[in-house]
SERO-4910 file (N, C-alpha, C, O; in steps of 0.05 Angstrom, whole numbers):
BEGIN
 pado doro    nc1    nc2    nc3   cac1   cac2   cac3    cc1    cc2    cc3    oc1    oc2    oc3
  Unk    A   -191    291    290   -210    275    275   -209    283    246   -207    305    237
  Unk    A   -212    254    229   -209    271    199   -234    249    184   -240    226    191
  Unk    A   -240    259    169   -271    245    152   -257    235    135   -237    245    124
  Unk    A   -268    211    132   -249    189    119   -274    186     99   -297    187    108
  Unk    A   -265    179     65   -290    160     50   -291    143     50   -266    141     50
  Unk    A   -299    115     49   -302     94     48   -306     82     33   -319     71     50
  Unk    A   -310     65      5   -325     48    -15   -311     20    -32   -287     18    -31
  Unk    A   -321      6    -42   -326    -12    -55   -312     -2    -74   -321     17    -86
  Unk    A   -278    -15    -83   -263    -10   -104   -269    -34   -128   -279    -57   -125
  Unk    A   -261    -24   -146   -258    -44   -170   -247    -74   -170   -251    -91   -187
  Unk    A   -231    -76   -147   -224    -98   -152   -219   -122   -125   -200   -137   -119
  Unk    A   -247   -119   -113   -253   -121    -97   -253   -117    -73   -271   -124    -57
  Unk    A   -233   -103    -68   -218    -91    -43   -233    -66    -35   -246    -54    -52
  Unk    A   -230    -54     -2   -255    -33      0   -228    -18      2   -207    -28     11
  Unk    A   -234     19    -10   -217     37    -12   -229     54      4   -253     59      3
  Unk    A   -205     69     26   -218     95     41   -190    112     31   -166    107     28
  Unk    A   -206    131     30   -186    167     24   -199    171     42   -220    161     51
  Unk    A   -176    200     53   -180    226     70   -185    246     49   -168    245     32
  Unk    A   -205    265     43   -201    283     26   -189    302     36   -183    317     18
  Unk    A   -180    312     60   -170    337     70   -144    346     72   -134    369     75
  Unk    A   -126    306     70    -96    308     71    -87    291     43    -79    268     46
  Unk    A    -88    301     13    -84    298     -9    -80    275    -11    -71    266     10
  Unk    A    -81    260    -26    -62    231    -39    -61    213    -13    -45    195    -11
  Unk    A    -84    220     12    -79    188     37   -105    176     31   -128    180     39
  Unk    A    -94    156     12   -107    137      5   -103    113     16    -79    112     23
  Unk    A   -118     89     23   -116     62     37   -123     46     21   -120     55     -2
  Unk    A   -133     20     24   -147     -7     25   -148    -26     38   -127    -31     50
  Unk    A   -164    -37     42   -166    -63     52   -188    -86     43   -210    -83     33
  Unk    A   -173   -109     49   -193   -137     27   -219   -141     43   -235   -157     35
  Unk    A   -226   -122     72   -250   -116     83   -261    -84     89   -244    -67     84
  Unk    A   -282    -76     97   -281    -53     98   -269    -42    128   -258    -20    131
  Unk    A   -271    -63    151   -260    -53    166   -236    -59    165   -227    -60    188
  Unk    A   -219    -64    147   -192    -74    148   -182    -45    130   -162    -31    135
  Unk    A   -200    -41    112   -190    -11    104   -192     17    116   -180     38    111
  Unk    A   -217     11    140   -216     30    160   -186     22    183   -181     41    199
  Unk    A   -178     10    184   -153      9    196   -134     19    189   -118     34    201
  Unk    A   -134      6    159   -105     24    146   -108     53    137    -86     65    135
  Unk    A   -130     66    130   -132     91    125   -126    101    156   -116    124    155
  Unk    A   -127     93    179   -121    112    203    -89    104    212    -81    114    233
  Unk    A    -74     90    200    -48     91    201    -37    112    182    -22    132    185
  Unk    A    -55     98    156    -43    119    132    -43    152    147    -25    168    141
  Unk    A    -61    159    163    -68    188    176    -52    193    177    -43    211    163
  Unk    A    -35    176    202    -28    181    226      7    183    211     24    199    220
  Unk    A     11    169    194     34    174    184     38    195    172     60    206    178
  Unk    A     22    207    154      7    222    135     22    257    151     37    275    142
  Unk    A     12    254    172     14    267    194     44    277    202     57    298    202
  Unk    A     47    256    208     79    249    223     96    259    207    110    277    216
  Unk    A     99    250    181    111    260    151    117    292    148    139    303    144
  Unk    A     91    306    150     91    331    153    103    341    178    120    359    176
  Unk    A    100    336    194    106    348    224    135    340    222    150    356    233
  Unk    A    148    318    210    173    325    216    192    341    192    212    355    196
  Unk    A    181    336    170    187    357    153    189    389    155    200    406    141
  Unk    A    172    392    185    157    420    188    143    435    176    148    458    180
  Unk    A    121    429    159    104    426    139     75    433    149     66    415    163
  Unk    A     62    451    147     33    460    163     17    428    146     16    421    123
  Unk    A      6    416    173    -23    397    171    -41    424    166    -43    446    177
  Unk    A    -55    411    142    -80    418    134   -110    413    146   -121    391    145
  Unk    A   -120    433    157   -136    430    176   -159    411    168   -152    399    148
  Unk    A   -180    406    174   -206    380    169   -223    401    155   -232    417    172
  Unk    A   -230    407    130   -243    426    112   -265    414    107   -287    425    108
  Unk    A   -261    380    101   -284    376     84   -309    367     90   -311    351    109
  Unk    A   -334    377     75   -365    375     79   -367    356     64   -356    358     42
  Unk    A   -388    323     72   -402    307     66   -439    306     58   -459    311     72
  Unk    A   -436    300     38   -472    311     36   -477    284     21   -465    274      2
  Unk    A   -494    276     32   -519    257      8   -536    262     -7   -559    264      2
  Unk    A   -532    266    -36   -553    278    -50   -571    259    -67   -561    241    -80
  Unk    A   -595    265    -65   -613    236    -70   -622    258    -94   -625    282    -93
  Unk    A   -625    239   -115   -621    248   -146   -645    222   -159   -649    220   -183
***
């Protein structure tokens, strides 16, 4: 399992990053369409390393909401 961000990009399109596996960035012209492609992007993300033989970086990152 890896914590994905989710949001409302500039140019209309919704953008999800993984923060835990560098530079796997997605989009999609919906948000669940960018929750789709960020879990390919993973899964490739993944695959890439593993066959390179390359240590996956374990799930590090903490989400907080801070009301300001």
């Amino acid at each position: 399992m890896r914590q994905v961000i989710v949001y409302p990009g500039e140019d209309q399109y919704w953008v999800a990053e993984c923060p835990s596996l560098p530079g796997c960035i997605s989009q999609g012209a919906t948000r669940e369409e960018a929750i789709t492609n960020i879990r390919e992007a993973i899964k490739m993300y993944i695959a890439a390393l593993e066959e390179d033989k390359l240590p996956v970086p374990p799930e590090r990152f903490e989400a907080l909401l801070v009301a300001v």
